[in-house]
C-alpha positions in Angstrom: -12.5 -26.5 11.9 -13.0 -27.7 8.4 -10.9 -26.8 5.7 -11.7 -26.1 2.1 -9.2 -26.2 -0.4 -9.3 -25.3 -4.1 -6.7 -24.9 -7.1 -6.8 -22.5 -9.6 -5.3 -21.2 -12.9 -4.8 -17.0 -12.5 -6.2 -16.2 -15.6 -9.3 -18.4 -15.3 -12.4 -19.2 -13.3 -11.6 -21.9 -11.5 -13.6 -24.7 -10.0 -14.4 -25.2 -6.2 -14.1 -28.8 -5.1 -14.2 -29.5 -1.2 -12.0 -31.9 0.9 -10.9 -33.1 4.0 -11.9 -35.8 6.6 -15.9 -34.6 7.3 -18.7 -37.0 6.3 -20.7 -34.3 4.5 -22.1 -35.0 1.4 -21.0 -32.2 -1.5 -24.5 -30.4 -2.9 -24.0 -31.2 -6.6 -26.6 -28.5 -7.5 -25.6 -25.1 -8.6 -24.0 -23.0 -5.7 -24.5 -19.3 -5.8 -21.0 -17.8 -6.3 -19.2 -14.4 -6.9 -15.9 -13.7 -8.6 -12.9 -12.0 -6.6 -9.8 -10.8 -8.4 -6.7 -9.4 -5.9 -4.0 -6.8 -6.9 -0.7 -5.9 -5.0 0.6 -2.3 -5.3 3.7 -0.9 -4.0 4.6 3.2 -2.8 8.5 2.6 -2.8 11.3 3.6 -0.6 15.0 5.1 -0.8 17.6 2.5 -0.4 16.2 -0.2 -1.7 16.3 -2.1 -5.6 14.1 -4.9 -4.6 11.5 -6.0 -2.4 10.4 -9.7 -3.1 7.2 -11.4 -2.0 6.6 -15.0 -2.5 3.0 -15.8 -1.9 2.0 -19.2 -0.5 -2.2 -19.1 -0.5 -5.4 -17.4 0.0 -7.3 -18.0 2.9 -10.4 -16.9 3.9 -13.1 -18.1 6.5 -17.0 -18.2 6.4 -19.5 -17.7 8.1 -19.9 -21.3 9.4 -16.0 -20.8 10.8 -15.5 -23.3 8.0 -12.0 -21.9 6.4 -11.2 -22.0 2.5 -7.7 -22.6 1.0 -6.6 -21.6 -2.8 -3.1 -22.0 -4.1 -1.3 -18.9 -5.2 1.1 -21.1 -6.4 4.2 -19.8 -5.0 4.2 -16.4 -7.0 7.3 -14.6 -6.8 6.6 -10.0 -7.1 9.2 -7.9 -7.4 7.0 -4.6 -5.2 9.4 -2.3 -6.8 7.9 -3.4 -10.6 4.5 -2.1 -9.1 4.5 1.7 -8.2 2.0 4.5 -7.7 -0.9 3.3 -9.9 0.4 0.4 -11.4 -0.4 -2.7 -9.7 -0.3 -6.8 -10.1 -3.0 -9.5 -10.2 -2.6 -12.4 -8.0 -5.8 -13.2 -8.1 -8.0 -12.7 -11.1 -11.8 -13.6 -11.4 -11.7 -16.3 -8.5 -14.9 -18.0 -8.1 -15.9 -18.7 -4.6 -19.4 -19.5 -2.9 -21.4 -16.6 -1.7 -21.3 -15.7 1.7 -19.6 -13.3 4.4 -16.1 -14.4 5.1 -13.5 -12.8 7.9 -10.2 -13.6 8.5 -9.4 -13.3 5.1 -5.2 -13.0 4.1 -2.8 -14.1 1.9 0.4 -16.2 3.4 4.1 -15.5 2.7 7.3 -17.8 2.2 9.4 -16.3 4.5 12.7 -15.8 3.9 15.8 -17.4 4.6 18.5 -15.7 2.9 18.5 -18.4 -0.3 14.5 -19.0 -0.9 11.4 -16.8 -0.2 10.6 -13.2 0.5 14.1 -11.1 0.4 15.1 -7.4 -0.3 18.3 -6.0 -1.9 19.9 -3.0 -0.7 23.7 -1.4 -1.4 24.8 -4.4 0.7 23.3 -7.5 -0.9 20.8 -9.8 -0.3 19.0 -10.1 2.5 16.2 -12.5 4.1 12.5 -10.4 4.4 10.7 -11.7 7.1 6.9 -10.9 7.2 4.8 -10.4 10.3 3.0 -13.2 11.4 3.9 -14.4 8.0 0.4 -13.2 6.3 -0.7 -9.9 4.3 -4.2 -9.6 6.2 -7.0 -8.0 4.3 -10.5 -6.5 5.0 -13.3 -9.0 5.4 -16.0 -8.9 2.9 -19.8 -10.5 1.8 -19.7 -11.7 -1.9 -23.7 -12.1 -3.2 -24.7 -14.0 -5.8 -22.9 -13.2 -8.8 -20.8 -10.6 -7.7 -17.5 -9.4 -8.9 -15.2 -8.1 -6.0 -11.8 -6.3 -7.6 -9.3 -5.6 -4.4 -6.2 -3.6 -4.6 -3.5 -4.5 -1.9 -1.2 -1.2 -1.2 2.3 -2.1 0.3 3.7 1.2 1.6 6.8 0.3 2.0 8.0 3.8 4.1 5.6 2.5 7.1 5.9 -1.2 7.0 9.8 -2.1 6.3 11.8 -2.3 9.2 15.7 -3.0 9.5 17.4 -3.9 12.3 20.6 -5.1 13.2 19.6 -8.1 15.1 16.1 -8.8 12.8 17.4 -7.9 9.7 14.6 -6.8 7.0 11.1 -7.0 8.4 7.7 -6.2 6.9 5.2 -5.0 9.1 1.5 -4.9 8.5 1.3 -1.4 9.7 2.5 -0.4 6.2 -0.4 -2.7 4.7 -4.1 -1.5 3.6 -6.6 -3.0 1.2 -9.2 -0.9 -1.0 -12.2 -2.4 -2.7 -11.5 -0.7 -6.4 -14.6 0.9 -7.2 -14.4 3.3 -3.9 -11.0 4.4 -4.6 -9.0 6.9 -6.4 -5.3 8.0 -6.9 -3.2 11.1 -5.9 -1.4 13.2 -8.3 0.7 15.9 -7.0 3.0 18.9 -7.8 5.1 20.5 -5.6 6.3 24.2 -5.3 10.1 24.1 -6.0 10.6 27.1 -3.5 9.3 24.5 -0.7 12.1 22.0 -1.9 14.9 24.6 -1.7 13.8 26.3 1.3 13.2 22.5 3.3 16.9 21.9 2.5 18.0 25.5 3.4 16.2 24.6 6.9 17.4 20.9 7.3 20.5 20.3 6.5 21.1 17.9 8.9 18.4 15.8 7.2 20.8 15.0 4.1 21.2 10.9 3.6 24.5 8.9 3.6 24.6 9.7 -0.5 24.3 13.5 0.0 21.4 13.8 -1.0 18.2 14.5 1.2 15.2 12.0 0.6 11.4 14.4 0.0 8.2 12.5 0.9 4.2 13.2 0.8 2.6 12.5 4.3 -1.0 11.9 3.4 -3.5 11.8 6.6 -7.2 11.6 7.3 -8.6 15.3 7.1 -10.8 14.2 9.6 -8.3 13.9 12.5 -6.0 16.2 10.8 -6.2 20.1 10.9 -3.5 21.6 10.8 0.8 21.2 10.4 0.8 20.7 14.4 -0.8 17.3 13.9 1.0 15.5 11.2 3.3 12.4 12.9 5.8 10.6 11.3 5.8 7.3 10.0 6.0 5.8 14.0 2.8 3.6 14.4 2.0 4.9 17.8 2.4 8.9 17.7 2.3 10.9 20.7 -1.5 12.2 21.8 -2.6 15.1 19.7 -0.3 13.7 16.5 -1.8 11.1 13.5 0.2 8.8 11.5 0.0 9.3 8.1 -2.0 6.5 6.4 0.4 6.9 2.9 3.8 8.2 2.2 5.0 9.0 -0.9 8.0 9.9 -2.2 8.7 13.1 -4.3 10.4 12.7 -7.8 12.5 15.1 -9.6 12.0 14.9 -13.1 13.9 16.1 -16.4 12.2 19.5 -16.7 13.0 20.1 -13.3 9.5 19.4 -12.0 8.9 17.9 -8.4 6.2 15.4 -8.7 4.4 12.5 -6.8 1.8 10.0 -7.3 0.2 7.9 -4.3 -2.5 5.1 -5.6 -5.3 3.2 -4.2 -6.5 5.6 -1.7 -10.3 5.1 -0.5 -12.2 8.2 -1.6 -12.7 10.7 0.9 -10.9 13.9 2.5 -7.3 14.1 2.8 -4.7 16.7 4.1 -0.9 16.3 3.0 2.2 17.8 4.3 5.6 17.8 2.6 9.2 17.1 4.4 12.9 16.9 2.7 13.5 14.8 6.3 12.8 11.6 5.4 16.1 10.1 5.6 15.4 10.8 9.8 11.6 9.3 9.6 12.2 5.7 11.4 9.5 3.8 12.0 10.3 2.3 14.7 10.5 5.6 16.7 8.8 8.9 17.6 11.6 10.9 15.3 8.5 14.2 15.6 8.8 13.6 19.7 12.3 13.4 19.5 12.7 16.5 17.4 15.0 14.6 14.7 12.3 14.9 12.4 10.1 17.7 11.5 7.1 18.4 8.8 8.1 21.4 6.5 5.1 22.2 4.9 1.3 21.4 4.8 -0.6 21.1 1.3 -4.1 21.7 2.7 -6.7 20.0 2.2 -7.8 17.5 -0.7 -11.2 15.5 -1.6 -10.0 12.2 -3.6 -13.2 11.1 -5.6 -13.7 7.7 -7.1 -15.9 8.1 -10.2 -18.7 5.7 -11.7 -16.2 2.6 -12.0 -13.3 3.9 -9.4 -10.0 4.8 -10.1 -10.4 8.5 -10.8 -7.3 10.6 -10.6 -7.3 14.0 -8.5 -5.2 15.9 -9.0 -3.0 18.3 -5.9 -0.8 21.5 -6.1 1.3 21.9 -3.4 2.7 25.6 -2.9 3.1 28.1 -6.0 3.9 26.8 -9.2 4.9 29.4 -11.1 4.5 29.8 -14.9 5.0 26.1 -15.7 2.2 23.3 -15.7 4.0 21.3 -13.6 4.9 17.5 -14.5 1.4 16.4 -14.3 0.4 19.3 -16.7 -1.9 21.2 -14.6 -4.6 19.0 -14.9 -6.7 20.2 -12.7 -8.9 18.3 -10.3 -11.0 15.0 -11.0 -9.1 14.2 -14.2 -10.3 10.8 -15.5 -7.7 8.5 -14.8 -7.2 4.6 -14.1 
């Protein structure tokens, strides 16, 4: 296989120059070429105060199996600095030859407890080791002056792992990619009756710090019905139960307002339930099977919509909200947003 490897600066165009030990001859005429810029996004967890990624390269291959190579210069994210709609470039306006290209993922440094990927918890530092040491992403077909704009949404509720043995790991599970002009984000309300009540019900579901942890389950309406059908965060639910495709978790605020937001979600119909169990959600098993864990309350159905340019915020009440507006103000559905 050949490989092609380029350089670039992040906030310029850079230029493509091949290499390697084939004979071919470079075409010095004008190549037709798009521009792809790549964000990272993060939907947080409990327990954590950082989750660093250090990225290594870009790699894609075309569709003559020929594979490209660009420096990402050993960038260094804090996911935590990233939340809900706010997100990252690590690529911005990238030229690269038009073409279909597959196999297309960014590698990690892994870590080794001094250098590379790590998280901090209540106990320290600790190495982050990533699986198969890439962040895989969709494969795509850039035309002739093209400009692709990717988000990269690390849900950190699905894809970090701790074990005793492993330590911190980062599965992919907890990875998805959306191209950002068919996406939109997920603003949400919920009743404070549904908080009280949840912990009234669960009160074995209270965390180490006394407190209980409240997260959004977001699934695909389209294998989704009902309450009887939301899973937890486990990967591989038991038949007639879905994995939610994004957790978020639910924020108190200083009016007394329970809120969350959950970005970067392709447009399309949605259902999302509400739990104050999350502290008993582990991903690495069936806590719903098990009956450790249990889904409190389901929100119903929403439609997120992307708008002309993508990014458009819908916005979700979940339960009765009383009198007040709520912390996003009531907004109402389809609000403009980023």
């Amino acid at each position: 296989m050949k490989l092609f490897q380029y350089a670039f600066l992040f906030s310029a165009i850079s230029a493509v120059t091949a290499c390697g030990g084939s004979s071919d001859t470079v075409d010095t005429k004008e190549q037709q070429a798009g521009l792809i810029s790549i964000a990272l996004s993060d939907s947080p967890m409990a327990g954590v105060s950082a989750v660093q990624l250090q990225l290594g390269q870009l790699m894609m291959t075309d569709a003559n199996n020929v594979e490209h190579s660009y420096s990402l210069n050993n960038m260094t994210i804090n996911m935590l600095d990233y939340q809900g709609k706010a997100s990252i470039n690590v690529v911005d306006s990238l030229q690269i030859p038009a073409g279909q290209y597959h196999n297309v993922y960014m590698t990690v440094v892994q870590g080794d407890g001094n250098n590379g990927c790590y998280v901090d918890d209540g106990q320290g530092r600790h190495a982050l080791t990533v699986e198969d040491g890439v962040l895989p992403m969709q494969n795509f077909t850039m035309l002739n002056a093209e400009n692709h704009t990717y988000t990269m949404e690390v849900n950190l509720y699905q894809g970090l792992h701790y074990g005793q043995q492993y330590g911190y790991q980062l599965a992919q599970d907890g990875l998805r990619t959306v191209n950002n002009l068919h996406m939109g984000h997920m603003l949400g309300d919920v009743d404070p009756q549904w908080i009280a009540s949840c912990e009234a019900a669960n009160p074995d579901a209270v965390a180490a710090n006394g407190s209980f942890i409240h997260l959004a389950y977001i699934y695909p309406a389209a294998s989704v019905t009902d309450i009887s059908q939301m899973g937890d965060v486990y990967a591989s639910p038991a038949a007639g139960m879905t994995a939610p495709m994004a957790v978020a978790p639910i924020h108190l605020d200083d009016d007394g307002n329970w809120y969350f937001g959950m970005g970067y979600l392709p447009e399309g119909e949605y259902r999302v339930g509400y739990s104050c169990s999350g502290n008993l959600d582990d991903p690495l098993t069936d806590d719903t099977s098990s009956g450790q864990f249990n889904m409190f309350a389901d929100a119903g159905t929403v439609t997120i919509v992307a708008g002309a340019t993508g990014g458009t915020d819908t916005y979700v009440q979940c339960g009765m909200m009383g009198t007040g507006n709520g912390h996003w103000g009531g907004m109402g559905m389809g609000m403009g947003g980023g």
